[in-house]
C-alpha positions as CSV (number, residue, x, y, z in Angstrom):
1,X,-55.5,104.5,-84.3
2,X,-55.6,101.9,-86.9
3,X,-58.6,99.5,-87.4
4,X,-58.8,96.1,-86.9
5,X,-61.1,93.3,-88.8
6,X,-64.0,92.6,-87.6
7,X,-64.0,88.2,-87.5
8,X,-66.1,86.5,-90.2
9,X,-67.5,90.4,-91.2
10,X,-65.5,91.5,-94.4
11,X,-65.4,94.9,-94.4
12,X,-66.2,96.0,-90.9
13,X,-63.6,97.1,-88.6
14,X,-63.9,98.1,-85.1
15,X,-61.4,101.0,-83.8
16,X,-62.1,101.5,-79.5
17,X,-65.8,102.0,-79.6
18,X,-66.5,102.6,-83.0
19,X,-67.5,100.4,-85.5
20,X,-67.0,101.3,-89.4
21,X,-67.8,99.8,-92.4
22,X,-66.9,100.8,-96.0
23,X,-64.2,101.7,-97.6
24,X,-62.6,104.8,-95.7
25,X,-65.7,104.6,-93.4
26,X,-64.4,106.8,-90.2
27,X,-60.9,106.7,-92.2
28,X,-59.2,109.7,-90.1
29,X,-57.6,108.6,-86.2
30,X,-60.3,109.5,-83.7
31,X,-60.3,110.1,-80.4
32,X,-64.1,109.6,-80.5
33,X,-66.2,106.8,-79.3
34,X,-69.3,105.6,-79.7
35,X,-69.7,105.9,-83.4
36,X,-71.1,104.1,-86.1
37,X,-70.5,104.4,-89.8
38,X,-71.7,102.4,-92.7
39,X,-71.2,103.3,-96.1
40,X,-68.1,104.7,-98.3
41,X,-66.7,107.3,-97.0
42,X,-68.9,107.9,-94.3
43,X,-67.8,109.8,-91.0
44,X,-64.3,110.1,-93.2
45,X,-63.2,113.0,-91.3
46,X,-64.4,112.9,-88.0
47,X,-61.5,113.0,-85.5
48,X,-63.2,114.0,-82.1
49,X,-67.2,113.5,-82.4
50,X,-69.1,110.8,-80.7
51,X,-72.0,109.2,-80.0
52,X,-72.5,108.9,-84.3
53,X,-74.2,107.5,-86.5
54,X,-74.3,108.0,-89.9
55,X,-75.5,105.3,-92.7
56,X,-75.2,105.4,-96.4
57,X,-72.3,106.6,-98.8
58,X,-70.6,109.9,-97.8
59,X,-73.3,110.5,-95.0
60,X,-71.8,113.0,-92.5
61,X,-68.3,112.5,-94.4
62,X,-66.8,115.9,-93.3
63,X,-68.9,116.5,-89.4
64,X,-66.7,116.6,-86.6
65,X,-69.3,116.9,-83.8
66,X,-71.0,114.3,-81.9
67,X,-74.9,112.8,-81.2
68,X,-75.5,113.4,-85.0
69,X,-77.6,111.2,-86.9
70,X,-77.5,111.2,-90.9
71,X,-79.0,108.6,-92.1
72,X,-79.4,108.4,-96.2
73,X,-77.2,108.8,-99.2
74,X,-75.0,112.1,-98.4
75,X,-77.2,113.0,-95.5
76,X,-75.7,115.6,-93.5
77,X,-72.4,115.7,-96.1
78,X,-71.9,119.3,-96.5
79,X,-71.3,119.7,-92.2
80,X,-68.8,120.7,-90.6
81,X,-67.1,121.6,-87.4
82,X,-68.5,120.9,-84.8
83,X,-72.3,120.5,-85.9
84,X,-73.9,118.4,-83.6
85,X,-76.9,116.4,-82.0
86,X,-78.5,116.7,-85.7
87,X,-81.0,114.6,-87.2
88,X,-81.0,113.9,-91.0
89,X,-83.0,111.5,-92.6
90,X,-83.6,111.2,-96.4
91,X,-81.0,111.4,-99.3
92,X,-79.0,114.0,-99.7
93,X,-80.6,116.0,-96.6
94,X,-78.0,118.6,-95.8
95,X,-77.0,121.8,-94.7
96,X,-76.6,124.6,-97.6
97,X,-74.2,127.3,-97.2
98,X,-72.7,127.8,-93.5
99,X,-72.2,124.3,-92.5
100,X,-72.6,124.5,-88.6
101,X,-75.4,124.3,-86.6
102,X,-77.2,122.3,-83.8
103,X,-80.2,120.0,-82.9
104,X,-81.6,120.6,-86.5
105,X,-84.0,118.1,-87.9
106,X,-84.4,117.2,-91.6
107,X,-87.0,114.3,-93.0
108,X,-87.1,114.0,-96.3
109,X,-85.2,113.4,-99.5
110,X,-83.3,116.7,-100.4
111,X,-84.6,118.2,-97.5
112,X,-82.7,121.7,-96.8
113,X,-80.7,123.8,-93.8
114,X,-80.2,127.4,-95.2
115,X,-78.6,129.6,-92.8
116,X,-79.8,133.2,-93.0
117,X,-77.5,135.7,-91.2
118,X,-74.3,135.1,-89.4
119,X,-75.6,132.9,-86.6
120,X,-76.0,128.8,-87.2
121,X,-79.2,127.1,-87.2
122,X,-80.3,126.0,-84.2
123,X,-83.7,123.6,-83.7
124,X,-84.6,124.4,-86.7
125,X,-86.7,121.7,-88.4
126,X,-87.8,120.9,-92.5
127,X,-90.7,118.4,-92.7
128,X,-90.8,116.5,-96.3
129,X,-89.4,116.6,-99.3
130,X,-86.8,119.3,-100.6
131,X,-88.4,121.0,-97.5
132,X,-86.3,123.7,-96.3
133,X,-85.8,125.6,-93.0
134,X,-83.6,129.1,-92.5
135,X,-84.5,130.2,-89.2
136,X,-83.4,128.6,-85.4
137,X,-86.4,127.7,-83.7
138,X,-88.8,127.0,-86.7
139,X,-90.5,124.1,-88.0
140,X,-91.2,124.1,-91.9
141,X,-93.8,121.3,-93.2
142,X,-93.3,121.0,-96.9
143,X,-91.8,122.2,-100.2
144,X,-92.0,125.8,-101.7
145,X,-93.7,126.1,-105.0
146,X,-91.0,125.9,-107.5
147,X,-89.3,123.4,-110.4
148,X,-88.2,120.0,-109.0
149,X,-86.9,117.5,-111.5
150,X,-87.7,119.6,-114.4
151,X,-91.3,119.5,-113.7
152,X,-93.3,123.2,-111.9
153,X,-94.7,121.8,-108.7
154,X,-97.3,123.6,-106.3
155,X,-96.5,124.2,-102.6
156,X,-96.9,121.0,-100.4
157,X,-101.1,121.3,-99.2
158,X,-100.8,120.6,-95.6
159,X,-104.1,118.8,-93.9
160,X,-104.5,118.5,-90.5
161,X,-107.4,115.7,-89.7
162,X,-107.1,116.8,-85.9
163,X,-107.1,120.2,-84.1
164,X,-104.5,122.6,-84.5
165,X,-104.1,124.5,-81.8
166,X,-101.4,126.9,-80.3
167,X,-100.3,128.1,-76.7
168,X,-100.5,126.6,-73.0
169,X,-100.9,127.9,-69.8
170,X,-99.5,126.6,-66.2
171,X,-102.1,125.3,-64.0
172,X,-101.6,123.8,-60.2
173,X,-102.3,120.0,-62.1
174,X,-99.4,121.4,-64.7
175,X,-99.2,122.6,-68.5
176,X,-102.6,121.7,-69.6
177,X,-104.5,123.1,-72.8
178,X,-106.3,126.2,-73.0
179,X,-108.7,125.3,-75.0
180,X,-110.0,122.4,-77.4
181,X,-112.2,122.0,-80.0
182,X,-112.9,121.2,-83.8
183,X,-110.9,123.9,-85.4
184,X,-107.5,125.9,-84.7
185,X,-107.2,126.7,-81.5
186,X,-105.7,130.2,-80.6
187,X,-105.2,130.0,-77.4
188,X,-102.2,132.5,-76.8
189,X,-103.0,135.7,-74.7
190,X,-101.2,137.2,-78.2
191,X,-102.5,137.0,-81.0
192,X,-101.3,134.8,-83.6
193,X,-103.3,134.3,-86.7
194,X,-101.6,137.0,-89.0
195,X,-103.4,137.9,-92.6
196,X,-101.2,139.6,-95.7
197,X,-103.5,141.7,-97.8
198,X,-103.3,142.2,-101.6
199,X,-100.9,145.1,-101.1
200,X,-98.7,143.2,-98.6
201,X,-99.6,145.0,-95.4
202,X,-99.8,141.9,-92.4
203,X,-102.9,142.3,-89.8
204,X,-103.3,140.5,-86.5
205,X,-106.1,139.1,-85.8
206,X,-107.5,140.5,-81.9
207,X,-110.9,139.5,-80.0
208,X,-111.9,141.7,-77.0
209,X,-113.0,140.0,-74.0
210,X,-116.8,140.4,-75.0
211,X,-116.1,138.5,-78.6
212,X,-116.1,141.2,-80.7
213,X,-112.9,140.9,-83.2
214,X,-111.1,143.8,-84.5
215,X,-107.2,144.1,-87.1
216,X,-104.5,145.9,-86.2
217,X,-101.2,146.3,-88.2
218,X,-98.2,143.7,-87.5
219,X,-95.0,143.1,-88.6
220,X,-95.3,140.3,-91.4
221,X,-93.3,136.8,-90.4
């Protein structure tokens, strides 16, 4: 369907419910509504998606699904299909190899999607910059150690000024903490504080019911 002009707005063109601006912003015929794309090339091939909205040159240029939002230079650029209800903030925050996926979250310049396996990421989540995630269900805060810009950088340090604390439990008042204090809280009935010795055996970490805490071999995460 082509475009028209948007009055007074050079540039912007409005096409049903969706509002483009760029050159070749949305440029393919959609039968999608509900989107919005700023920048060159931006939503270029999106046909059928809606509910879009992608901001800054090439951002979610090849994604065909809908609820995604890319918002940076070449956010979400590499997707396609029908990857949908993502969230990508930060330049050039993307997906790496298989391009699909859903309800992913990436914040942070360069942050990463790496799928591992033949299934796409789902709710997977990378936290900072050139963070990366390549498992569904996993939230990763920070980089890797490794060369960024030419220069050997650490692993991000990750500080936590509150309590940490893991696992919930139903009550008649509903989900309420098990337990608070000062410190991480483990408050799973299984265990989850897992230690990697020198020679790469994993232990959990158990307490019996009168305190007293004991190891037992686990499958390293």
């Amino acid at each position: 369907m082509p475009g028209r002009s948007v009055s007074g707005l050079r540039g912007l063109k409005r096409v049903s419910d969706n509002l483009f601006a760029g050159p070749f912003a949305g440029e393919k015929p959609t039968t999608g509504t509900g989107n919005s794309f700023f920048g060159d090339n931006a939503g270029f091939f999106n046909e059928t998606g809606n509910d879009n909205a992608y901001f800054g040159v090439n951002a979610g240029i090849s994604t065909n699904g809908s609820g995604n939002t890319f918002f940076g230079a070449r956010a979400g650029a590499s997707g396609t299909g029908n990857a949908a209800d993502n969230t990508y903030i930060g330049r050039s925050a993307d997906f790496l190899g298989p391009r699909d996926g859903d309800h992913n979250t990436l914040l942070g310049a360069t942050a990463k999607l790496e799928q591992i396996g033949g299934n796409p990421l789902k709710y997977a989540t990378a936290i900072g910059a050139a963070a990366l995630a390549q498992f569904s269900d996993m939230v990763i805060i920070g980089k890797e150690a490794g060369t960024y810009d030419g220069v050997a950088r650490p692993a991000d340090l990750v500080r936590v000024s509150g309590v940490l604390q893991t696992g919930f439990a139903a009550t008649n008042t509903g989900a309420s903490q098990l337990c608070y204090n000062n410190g991480i809280a483990l408050c799973d009935a299984v265990p989850r504080l897992i230690l990697k010795s020198p020679n790469g055996t994993c232990f959990q970490l158990n307490v019996t019911d009168s305190g007293a805490l004991f190891t037992a071999v686990a499958i390293c995460p």
